[in-house]
C-alpha angles and dihedrals in degrees: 000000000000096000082186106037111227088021090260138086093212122115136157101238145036086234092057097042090062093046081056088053102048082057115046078050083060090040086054098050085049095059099035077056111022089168094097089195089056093055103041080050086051097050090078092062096058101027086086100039111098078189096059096043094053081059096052079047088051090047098049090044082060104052086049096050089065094045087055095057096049092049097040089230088164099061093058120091108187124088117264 
């Protein structure tokens, strides 16, 4: 399983960066739990837990995070 699709952090833009990372959140739970039926069983459990939700955010925000630094995102000031 390609964990970085593409097999690289780097994006033009900010907008697509966090597209990346929403992905490569959803990538990681894929490969913590391969069995598609037990994840999709599982979904109920956390689709009504603002907890739980704030975790999948946190998750995303950290994956981000690390787009952002491969790509400097931070040093740019323009806006993507």
């Amino acid at each position: 399983m390609e964990l970085i699709p593409g097999g690289s952090l780097q994006t033009a833009t900010a907008q697509q960066g966090r597209e990346l990372a929403m992905k490569m959140a959803r990538l990681v739970i894929k490969a913590t739990q391969p069995d598609a039926e037990v994840r999709d069983r599982l979904r109920a459990a956390y689709a009504d837990d603002a907890a739980t939700l704030l975790q999948v955010a946190h998750i995303v925000a950290v994956e981000f995070a690390t787009i952002a630094a491969a790509n400097d995102h931070w040093r740019h000031t323009e806006d993507q």
